[in-house]
C-alpha positions in Angstrom: 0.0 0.0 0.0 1.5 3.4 -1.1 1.1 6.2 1.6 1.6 9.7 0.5 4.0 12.0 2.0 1.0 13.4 2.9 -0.4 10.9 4.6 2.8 9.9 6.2 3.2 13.0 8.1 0.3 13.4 9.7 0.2 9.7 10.9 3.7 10.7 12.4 2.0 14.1 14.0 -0.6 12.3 15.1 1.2 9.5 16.7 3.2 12.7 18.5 0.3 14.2 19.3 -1.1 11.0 21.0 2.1 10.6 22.8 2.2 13.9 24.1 -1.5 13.5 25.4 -0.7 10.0 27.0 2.2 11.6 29.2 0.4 14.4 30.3 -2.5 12.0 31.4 0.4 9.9 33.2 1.7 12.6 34.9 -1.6 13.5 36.4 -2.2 10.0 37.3 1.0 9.7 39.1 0.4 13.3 41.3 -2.8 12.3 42.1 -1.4 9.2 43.2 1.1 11.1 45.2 -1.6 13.2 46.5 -4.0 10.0 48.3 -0.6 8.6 49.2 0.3 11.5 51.5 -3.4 12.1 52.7 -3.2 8.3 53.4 -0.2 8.3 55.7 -0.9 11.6 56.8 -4.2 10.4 58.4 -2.7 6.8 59.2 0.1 8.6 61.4 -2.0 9.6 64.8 -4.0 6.7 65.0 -1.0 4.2 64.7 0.9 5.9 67.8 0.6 4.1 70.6 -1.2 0.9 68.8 0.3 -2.0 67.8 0.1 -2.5 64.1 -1.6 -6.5 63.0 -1.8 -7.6 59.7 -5.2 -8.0 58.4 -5.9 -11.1 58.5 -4.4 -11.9 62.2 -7.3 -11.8 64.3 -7.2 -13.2 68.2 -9.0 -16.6 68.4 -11.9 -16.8 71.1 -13.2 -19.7 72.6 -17.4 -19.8 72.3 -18.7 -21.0 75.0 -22.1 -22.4 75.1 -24.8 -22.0 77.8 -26.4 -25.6 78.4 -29.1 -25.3 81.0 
């Protein structure tokens, strides 16, 4: 298939274009990222002084006792 010089550059303007649109949009991404990161921590810092930190899923086992009358 024969392009045109034409055709050829704006295919290449384009694809710059494109480009250029896809690294603003990453660089947004990645401050708004850093934005929630630092609220997270920020608002994770008082209420982890003083507490111990568990991991999710570790949870203290209790015994259930049942009432037989």
């Amino acid at each position: 298939m024969n392009r045109l010089p034409q055709d050829k550059d704006r295919i290449e303007r384009a694809t710059r274009e494109a480009q250029s649109i896809i690294a603003i949009e990453r660089q947004a991404r990645e401050a708004k990222t850093a934005r929630l990161r630092e609220l997270r921590l920020s608002s994770e810092a008082p209420a982890s002084t003083g507490a111990a930190k568990r991991k999710p899923g570790a949870r203290k086992t209790t015994r259930k006792t049942i009432d037989v009358r």
